[in-house]
N, C-alpha and C positions, 0 to 999 in steps of 0.2 A: 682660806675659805672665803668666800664674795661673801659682801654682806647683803646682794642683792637675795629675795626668798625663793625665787624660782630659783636659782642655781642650788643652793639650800636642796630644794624639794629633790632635782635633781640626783644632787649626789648622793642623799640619804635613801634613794630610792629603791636601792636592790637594783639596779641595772633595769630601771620602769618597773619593775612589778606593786611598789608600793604595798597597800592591805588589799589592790584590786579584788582580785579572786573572791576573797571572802565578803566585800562591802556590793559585788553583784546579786550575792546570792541573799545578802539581807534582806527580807520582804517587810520588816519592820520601816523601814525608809527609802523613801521615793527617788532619794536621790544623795551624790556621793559629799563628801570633806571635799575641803577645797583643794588638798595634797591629791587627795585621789582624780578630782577634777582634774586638776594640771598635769598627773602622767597621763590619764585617760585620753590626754590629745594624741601622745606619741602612738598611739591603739587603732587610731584613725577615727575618733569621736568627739564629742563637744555638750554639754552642761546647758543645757537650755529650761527656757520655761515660755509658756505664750502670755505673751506680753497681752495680748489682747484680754486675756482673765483679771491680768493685775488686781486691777480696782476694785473688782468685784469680789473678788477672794480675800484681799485685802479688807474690803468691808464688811466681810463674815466672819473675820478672823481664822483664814486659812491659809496655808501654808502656798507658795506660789505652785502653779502648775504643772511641776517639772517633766520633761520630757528631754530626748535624744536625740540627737544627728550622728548617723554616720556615714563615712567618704568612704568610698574608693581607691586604690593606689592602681592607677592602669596605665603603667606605659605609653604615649603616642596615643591614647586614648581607644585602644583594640580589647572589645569584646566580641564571645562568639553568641551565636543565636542563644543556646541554652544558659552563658552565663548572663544575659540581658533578665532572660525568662527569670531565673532566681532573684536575681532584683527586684523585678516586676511582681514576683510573688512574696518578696515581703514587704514590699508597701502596703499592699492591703493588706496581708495578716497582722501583721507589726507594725507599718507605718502610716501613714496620712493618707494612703490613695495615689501619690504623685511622688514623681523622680524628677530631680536635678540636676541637667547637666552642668557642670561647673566647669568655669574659665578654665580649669587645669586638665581639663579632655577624666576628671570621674564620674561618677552619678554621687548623689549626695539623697540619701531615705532623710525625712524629718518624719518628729510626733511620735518617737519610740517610747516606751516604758523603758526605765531602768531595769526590770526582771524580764525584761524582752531582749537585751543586746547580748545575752550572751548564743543565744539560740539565733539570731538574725546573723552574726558575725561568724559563727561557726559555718550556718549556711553558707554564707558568702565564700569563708576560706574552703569549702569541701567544692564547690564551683570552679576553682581553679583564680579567685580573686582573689588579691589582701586588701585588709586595711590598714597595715601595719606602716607606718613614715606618712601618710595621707595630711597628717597633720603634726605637730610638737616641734622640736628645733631639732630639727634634720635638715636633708636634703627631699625636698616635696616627690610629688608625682615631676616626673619629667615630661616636656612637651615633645612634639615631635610635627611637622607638617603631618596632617590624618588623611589627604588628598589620594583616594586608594588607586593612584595611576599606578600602570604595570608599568616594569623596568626596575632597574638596578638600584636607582636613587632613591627613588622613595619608600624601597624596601630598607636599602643599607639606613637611613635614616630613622625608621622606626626599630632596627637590630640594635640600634645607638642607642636607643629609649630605653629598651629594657637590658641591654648589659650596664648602660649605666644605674638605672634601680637597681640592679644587684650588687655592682660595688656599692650603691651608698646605701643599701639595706642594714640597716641593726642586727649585730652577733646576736644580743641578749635574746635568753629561749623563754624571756617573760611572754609574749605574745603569744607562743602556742601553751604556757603554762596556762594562760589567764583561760584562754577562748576554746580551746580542745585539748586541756588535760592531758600538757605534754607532748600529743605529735610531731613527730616529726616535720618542717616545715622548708622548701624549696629558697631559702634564703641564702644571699651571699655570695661568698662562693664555695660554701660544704667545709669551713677549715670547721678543728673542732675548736669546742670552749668555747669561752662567751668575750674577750678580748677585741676590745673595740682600737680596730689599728686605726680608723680615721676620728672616729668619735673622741676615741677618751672618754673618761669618769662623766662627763659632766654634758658631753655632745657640744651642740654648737651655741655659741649666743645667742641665736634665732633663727627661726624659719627660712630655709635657703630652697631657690628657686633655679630649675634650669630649665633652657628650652630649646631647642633646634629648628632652625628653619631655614625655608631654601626661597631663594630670590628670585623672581618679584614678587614671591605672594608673604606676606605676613601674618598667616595666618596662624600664629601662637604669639605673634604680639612678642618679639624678642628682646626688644630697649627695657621692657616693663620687668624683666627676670633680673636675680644675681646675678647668673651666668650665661650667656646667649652663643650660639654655636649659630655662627652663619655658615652653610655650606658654600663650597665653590667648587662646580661642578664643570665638566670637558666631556659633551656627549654625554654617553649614560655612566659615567662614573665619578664618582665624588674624589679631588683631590686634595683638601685641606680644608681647614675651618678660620675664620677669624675668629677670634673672642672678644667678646661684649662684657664687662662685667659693670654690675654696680648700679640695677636697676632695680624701682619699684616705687609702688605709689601711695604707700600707706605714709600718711601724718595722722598725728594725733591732737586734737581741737583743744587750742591752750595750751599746748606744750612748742614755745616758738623754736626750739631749736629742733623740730622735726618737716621733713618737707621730701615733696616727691622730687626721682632723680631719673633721667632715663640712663641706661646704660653708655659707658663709653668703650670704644676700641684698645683692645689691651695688644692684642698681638695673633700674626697669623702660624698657623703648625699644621704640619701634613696630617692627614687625617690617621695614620699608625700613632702618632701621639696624641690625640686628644684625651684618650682616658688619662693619661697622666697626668695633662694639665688639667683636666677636671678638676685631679685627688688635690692638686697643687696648689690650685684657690680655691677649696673647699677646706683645704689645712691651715690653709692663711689668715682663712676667716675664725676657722676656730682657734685659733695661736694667739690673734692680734685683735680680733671684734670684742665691740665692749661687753664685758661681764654684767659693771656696775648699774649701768642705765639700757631698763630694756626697749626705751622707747626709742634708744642710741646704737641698737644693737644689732642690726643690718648691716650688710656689705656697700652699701651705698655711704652709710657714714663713716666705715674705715675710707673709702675711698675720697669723699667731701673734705676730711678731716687729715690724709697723707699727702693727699693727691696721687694722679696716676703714674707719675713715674714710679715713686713708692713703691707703688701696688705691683710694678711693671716688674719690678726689679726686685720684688717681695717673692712674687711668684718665679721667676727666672731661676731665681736660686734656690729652687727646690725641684730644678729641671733637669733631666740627666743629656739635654741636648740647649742648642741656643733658638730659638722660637726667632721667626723674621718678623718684620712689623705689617701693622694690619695691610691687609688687602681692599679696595674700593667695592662697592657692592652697593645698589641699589633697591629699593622698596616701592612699588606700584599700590597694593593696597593689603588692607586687613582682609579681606573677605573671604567667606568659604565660597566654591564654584555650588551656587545651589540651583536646584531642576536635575536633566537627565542629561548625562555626560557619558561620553566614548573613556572608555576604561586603560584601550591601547593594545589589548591582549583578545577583543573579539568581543568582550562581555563588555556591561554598561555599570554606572554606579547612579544613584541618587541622591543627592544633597538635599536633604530636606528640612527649611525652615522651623525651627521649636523656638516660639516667642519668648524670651528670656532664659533661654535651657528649661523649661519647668512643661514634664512631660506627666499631662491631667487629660481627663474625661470632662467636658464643659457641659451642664445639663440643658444648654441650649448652646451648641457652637460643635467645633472639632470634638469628636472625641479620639483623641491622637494616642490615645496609652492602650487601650481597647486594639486599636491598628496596629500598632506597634508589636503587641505581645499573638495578634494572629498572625503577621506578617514573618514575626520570629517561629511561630510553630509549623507554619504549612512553607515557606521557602528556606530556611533557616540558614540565611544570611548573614557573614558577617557585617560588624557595626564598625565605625568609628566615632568618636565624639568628639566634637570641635573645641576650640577654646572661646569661640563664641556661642556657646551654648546649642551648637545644629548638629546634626549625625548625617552620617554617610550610610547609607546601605549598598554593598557593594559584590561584586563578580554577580551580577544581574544578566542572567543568558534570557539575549532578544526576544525570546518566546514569553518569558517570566514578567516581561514588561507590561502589556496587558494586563492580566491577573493581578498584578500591584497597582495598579492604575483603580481594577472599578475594586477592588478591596479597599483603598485610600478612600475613593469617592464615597463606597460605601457607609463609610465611617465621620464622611464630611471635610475631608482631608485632603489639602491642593497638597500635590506632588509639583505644582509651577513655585518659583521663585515670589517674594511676596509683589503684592503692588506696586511699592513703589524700593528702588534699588537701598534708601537707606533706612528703610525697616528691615530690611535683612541683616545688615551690620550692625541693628542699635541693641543694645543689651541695658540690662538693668541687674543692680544686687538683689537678693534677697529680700535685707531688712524686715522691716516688720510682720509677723508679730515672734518671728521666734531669733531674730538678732540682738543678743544682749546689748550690743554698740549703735542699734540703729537711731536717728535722731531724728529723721521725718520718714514716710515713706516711698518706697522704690520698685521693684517687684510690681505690688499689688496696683501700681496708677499710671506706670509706662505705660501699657497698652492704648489707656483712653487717650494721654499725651498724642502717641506716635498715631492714633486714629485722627486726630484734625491737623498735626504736622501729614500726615499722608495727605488728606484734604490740600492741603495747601500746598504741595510739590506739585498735584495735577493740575491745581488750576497757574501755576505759573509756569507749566512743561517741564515743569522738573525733575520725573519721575524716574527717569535714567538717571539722574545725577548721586554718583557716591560720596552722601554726605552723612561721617561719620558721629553718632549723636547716643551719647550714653550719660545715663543715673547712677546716683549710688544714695544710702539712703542717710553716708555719713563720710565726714571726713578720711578715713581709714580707705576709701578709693577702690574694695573689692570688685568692681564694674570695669577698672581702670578709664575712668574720666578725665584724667589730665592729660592728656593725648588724643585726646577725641575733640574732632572741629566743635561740637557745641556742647557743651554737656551740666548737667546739674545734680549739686553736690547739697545732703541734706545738711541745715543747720537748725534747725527746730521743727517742729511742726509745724506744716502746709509750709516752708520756707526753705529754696535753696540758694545757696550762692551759683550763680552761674559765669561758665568760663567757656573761652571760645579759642581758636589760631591755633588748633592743635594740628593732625594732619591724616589724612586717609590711612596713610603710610606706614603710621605708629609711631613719628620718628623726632618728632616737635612734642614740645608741652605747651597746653595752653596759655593762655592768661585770662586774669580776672577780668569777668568784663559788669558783672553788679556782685554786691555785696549780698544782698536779699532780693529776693523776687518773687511772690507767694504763687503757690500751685496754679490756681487759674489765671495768673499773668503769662504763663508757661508759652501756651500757645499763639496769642496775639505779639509777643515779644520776638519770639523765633520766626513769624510772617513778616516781619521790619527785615530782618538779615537776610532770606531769601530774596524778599524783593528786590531790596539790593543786590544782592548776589543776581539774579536774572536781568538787571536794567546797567548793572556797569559792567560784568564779565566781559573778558576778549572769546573771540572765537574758540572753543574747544577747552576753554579752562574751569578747571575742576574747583570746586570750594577752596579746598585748600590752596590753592594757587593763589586764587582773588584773593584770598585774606592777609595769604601773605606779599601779595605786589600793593595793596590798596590800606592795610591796618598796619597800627602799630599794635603789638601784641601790649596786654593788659601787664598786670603785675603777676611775678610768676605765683602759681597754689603754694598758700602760706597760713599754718594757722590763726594769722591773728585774722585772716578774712572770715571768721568766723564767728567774734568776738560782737561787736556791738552796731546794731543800727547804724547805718549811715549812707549818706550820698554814692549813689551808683558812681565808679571813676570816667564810663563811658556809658553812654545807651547805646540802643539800638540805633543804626543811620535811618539819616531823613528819605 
């Protein structure tokens, strides 16, 4: 038995059920044990409190705030009109008012009660959603390109999303025990019992990641997952995948032997085998990932730690064929197509900008949640949700254009693409006030950020330019910052390290370029590098190009950048 506690928690678990059930229905306490916390993830939920009470509660002598997050598990990020609607309708009854689209194409409710999640989650699973893998050490939400073109590919691509959730669904019948008293629930693939043929007793070391994407567009951010499926396609049909494995961007602040990795090329297989190789390193990981150290306990560190031939030949031999070697494939940019796009099939779709995924009512500005939930009841549109936090609304018949048009208006809501091309790609995490991990804020001070970096791309013509520029509000990297051309990473309050030379693409890590930098240096710091960027560019070259012909990349993201005061290693250019 590991002596690590999570694994512990784990296998004493009943196969996740824990004391769940019963520590829901307690009204005597606000909130769960730490054991119950920690299955609660594999539920698709999270243990929170608003931080912003702390002090205040704490100086009345009250107990913290506590309240609930919970996710999503949705395939390629595909809801229908009415499953939006139930979402939308328990944010306000049960939650904050506002949805979250998260980097992994879910929605994410915060500000739940504890005697509210069983009734919000039920909802959810009788909508035709789960929450069930969304989070704990599984196989996550799977990605998929959400680009709702007609044709073959982008359909087989999202089919790949969800047969793969099913394989890596959890047997255990804890989750309709816990949330609907036993129902029967579309999990798997229907064997009976509760026999976990990929899991095992204990599941995996950690949180595993997959993602599908088709080239040139990057829009799930492939290098950043465990596992990456890059299509290769002939015409309208897909005939093989490379494999990517061994990506992600969480370190942890002080613990020097953690650090972000993007993924590497493992090997190429016809597309009849990919689910196999899926099971194949998702076995490998559970076989051989560390037990002991959970800050060690990623695929990226089996792999840092074997190397890839290792891993090449780890996974091979769990193959009932010989896999060829990777294939060449290229990446143009992270971006979702956002505005009003030809569908391919007659109909039109919409890409529409949601400033950090976080879908609100502003009491002076958009009110986009308001549009959102009339938009879903009077045309009722499928969605998709980006892993840049944007949605698609899609099979839009040309007549229907119109009527979405002064509905959005109505609401205060541009249906155009934003002002400037890289406020459309920049994203921010969550963080404060209900990230137990956060360490400065992200979410809540992007926007005024990106409003005077907007300023400044106009006045030096650079408003077409795709420059990729993301927050996060702590080391742990949920934003994924270290692959983004410029970005800023919380280290205390008002303070982030900032890092730049990453790339459109998704496909470079950055380097350090200050150690600290406080919040209102944010914007005059990033006018030094644009300048530059518009007075030395060549003809038609992108950020990323110039940075990487004209800089030396910093130090790669490392936790000790986090650690103490000290001399910037470069500034801004002159």
């Amino acid at each position: 038995m590991s002596s690590n506690p999570i694994e512990q928690i784990k296998e004493e678990s009943r196969q996740l059920r824990g004391t769940l059930a019963a520590a829901l229905r307690d009204a005597a306490s606000a909130h769960l044990s730490d054991t119950d916390a920690q299955i609660l993830k594999f539920h698709g939920s999270y243990q929170q409190d608003d931080r912003d009470r702390r002090a205040e509660r704490r100086k009345a002598g009250l107990d913290k705030d506590w309240i609930f997050m919970i996710r999503t598990k949705t395939p390629g990020g595909r809801l229908s009109a009415a499953q939006y609607l139930t979402l939308d309708r328990l944010a306000e009854t049960v939650g904050n008012g506002t949805l979250r689209i998260t980097t992994r194409q879910g929605i994410q409710l915060h500000g739940i009660r504890k005697l509210d999640l069983r009734r919000a989650v039920a909802e959810i699973i009788s909508s035709g959603i789960l929450t069930w893998g969304a989070c704990g050490d599984v196989v996550r939400n799977t990605l998929a390109t959400p680009v709702p073109a007609a044709g073959s590919i982008h359909r087989e691509l999202q089919e790949l999303a969800s047969e793969l959730g099913q394989i890596f669904f959890s047997r255990s019948q804890a989750y309709s025990e816990v949330w609907i008293d036993g129902e029967p629930l579309p999990l798997g693939d229907g064997s009976p019992g509760e026999e976990e043929p990929i899991y095992g007793a204990t599941y995996l070391p950690r949180k595993f990641k997959i993602a599908i994407a088709l080239p040139p567009r990057n829009d799930v951010d492939v290098f950043s997952n465990d596992l990456g499926l890059v299509a290769h396609a002939s015409g309208q049909e897909v005939e093989g995948y490379t494999l990517l494995v061994g990506g992600g961007h969480g370190m942890t602040h002080g613990l020097r032997q953690t650090q972000p990795h993007l993924a590497e090329a493992l090997f190429y297989v016809p597309k009849e085998r990919v689910r196999e190789v899926a099971v194949a390193v998702v076995t490998a990981q559970r076989d051989h990932g560390n037990r002991e150290d959970r800050k060690r306990s990623r695929l990226k560190y089996l792999l840092l730690d074997r190397g890839i031939d290792w891993l090449r030949g780890e996974v091979a031999s769990r193959l009932s064929f010989a896999p060829e070697p990777p294939r060449p494939f290229s990446f143009t940019t992270v971006a979702d197509p956002l505005g009003w796009h030809e569908q391919g099939d007659g109909k039109l779709f919409l890409g529409l900008f949601v400033q950090n995924g976080r879908i609100l009512d502003r009491e002076e500005g958009p009110r986009l949640r308001q549009a959102l939930r009339q938009a879903a009841i009077d045309f009722g549109l499928p969605i998709r949700l980006t892993a840049n936090g944007n949605l698609f609304l899609a099979d839009v018949a040309r007549e229907q254009k119109a009527q979405l048009e002064e509905l959005f208006a109505k609401h205060g809501v541009s249906t155009a693409p934003p002002r400037t091309v890289a406020r459309g790609i920049s994203h921010a995490c969550v963080a404060l006030p209900t990230c137990g991990l956060a360490l400065a804020e992200s979410e809540r001070v992007f926007p005024s950020v990106m409003e005077q970096i907007d300023r400044t791309l106009e006045e030096l013509g650079l408003r077409d330019e795709p420059i990729l520029i993301r927050m996060s509000g702590c080391p742990n990297g949920c934003s994924r910052p270290y692959n983004a051309d410029l970005s800023f990473v919380g280290r205390s309050p008002g303070k982030y390290a900032f890092y730049a030379g990453g790339s459109v693409a998704g496909d470079r890590l950055a380097g350090l370029e200050r150690r600290s930098v406080a919040f209102e240096e944010i914007p005059d710091l990033i006018r030094g590098y644009l300048e530059a960027f518009a007075r030395d560019r060549l003809p038609e070259e992108s950020f990323s190009q110039y940075w990487a012909r004209t800089r030396p990349r910093g130090p790669l993201p490392s936790p000790d950048q986090f650690h103490e005061e000290a001399a910037a290693p470069s500034g801004a250019p002159a």
